[in-house]
C-alpha positions as CSV (number, residue, x, y, z in Angstrom):
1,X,-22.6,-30.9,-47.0
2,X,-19.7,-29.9,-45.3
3,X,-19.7,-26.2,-47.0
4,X,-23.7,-26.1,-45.1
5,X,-22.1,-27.4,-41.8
6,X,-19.3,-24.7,-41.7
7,X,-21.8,-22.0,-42.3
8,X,-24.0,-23.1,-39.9
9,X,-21.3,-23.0,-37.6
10,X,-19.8,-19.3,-38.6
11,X,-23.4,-18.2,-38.1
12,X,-23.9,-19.9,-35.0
13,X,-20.7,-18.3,-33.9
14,X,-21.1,-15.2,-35.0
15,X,-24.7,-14.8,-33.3
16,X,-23.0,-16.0,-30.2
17,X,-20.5,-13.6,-30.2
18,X,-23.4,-10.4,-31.1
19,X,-25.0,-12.1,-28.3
20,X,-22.4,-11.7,-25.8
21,X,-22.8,-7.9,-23.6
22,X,-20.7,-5.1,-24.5
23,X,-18.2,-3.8,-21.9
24,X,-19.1,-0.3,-21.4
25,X,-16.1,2.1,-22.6
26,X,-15.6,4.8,-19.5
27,X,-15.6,8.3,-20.6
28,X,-12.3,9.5,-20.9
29,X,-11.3,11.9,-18.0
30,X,-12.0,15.8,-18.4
31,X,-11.0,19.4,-16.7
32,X,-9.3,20.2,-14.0
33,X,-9.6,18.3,-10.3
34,X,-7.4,19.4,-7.8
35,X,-6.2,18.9,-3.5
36,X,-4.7,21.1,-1.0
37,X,-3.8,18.7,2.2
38,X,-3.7,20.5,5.5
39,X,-1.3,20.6,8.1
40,X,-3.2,18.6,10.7
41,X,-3.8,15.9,8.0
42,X,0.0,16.0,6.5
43,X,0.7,15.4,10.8
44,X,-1.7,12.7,11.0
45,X,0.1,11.1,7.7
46,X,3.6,11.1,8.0
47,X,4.9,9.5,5.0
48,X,2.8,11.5,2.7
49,X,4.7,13.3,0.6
50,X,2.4,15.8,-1.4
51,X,0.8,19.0,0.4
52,X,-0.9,20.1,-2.9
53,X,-2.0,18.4,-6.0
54,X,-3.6,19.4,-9.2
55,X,-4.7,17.4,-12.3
56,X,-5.5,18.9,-16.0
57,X,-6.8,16.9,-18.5
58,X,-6.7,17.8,-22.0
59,X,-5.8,17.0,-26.0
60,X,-2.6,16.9,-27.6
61,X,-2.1,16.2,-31.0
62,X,-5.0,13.7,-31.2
63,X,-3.7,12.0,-27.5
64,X,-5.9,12.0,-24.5
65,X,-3.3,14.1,-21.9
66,X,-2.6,15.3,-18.5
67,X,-0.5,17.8,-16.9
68,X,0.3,17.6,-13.5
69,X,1.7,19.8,-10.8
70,X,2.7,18.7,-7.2
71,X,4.0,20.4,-4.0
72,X,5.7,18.4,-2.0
73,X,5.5,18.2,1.7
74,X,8.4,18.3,3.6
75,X,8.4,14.7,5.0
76,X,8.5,11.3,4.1
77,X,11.0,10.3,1.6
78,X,10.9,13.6,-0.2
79,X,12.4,15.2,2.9
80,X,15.0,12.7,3.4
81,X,15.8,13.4,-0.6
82,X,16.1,16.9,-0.2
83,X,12.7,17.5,-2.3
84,X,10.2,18.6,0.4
85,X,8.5,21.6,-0.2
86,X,9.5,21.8,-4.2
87,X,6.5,22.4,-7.0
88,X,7.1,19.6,-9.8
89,X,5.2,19.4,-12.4
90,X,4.6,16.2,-15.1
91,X,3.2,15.2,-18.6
92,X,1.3,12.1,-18.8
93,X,-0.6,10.3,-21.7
94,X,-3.7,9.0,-20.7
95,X,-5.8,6.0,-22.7
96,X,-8.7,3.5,-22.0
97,X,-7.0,0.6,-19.9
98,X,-6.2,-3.0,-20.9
99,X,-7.2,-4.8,-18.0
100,X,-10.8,-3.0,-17.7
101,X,-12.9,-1.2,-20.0
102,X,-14.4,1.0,-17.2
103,X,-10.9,2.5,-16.6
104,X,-8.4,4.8,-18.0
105,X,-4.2,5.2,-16.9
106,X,-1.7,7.8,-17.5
107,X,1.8,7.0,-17.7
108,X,4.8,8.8,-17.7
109,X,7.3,8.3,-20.3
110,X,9.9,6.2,-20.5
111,X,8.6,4.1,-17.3
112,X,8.4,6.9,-15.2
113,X,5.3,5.2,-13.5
114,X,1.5,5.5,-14.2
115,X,-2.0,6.3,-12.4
116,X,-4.9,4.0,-12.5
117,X,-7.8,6.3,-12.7
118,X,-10.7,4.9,-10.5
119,X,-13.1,7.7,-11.0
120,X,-13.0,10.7,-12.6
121,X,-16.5,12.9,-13.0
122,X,-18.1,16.5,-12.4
123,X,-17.4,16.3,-8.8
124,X,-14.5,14.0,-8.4
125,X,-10.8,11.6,-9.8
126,X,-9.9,9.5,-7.5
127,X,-6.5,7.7,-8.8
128,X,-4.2,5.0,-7.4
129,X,-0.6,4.8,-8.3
130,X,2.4,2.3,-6.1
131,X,4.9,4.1,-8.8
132,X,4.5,7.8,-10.7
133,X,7.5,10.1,-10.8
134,X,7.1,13.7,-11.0
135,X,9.5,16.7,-11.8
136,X,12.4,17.2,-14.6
137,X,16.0,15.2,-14.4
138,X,18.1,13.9,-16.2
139,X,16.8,10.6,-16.0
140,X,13.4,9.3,-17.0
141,X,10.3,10.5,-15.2
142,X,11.9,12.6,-12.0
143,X,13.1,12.7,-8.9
144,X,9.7,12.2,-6.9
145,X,7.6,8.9,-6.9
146,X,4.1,10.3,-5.5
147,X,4.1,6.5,-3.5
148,X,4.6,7.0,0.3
149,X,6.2,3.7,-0.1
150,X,8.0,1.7,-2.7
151,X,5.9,-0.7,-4.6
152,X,3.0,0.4,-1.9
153,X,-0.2,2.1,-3.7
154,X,-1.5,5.0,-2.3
155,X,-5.0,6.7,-3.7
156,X,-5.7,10.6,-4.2
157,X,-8.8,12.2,-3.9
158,X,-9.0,15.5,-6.0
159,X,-12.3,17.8,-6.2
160,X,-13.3,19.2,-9.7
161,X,-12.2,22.7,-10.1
162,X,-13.0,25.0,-13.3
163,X,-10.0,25.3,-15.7
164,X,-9.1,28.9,-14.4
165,X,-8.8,27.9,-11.1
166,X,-6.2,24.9,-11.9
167,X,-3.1,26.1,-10.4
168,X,-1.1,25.4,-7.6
169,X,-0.3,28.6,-5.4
């Protein structure tokens, strides 16, 4: 009897659980989305601190990837730094995110920051980050955080571009 009771129960569960709707898994993000800011909008935002942004997506060795390459504008806390005006570029790994299945972040090595990817698709990525450094040092990450301010997110709008075209100039 009790041998009928657990199985009835394991079923039960079981049909419960096939029951239950599936999260739908986002599509991971593709190509090439980049931003040039202009002057009157860098002047309207002070603390900004990138004039030019671009965004690859890609492969590598099995890992969903991204390369990125920022100029920085001349103000904000990259000017105070002495990194205004300087083209950095960073490696990310990118992969579906824990806390939603309709997301995807990519993080920087060695907690050098990350980017919560709200959108990404054939027009648009729109991505949120309070913490991502960019560049080469000696330390992990580099010597830009892409935040205006610490522990502050800001969000990038980026436009799809075709592959050939993602550069910075």
């Amino acid at each position: 009897m009790r041998n009928t009771i657990y199985t009835k129960s394991s079923t039960w569960m079981l049909v419960a659980a096939l029951a239950l709707p599936l999260q739908a898994q986002a599509d991971s993000p593709e190509g090439c989305y980049e931003r040039a800011y202009s002057q009157a909008h860098l002047a309207k935002n002070p603390d900004q601190v990138v004039a030019q942004i671009a965004v690859k997506f890609g492969q590598k060795a099995g890992d969903r990837v991204a390369q990125m390459s920022v100029l920085t504008a001349n103000q904000g806390h990259v000017q105070a730094s002495g990194n205004g005006g300087k083209l950095l570029d960073q490696f990310l790994y990118c992969f579906a995110s824990q806390n939603s299945a309709k997301t995807w972040t990519c993080s920087v090595e060695c907690d050098g920051g990350s980017m919560e990817i709200m959108r990404s698709d054939a027009k648009t990525l729109l991505f949120r980050t309070d913490y991502l450094l960019v560049g080469d040092s000696e330390q992990c990450g580099g010597p830009v955080d892409l935040a205006e301010k610490m522990n502050q997110s800001v969000t990038y709008k980026l436009t799809r571009v075709s592959d050939s075209q993602c550069a910075i100039n």
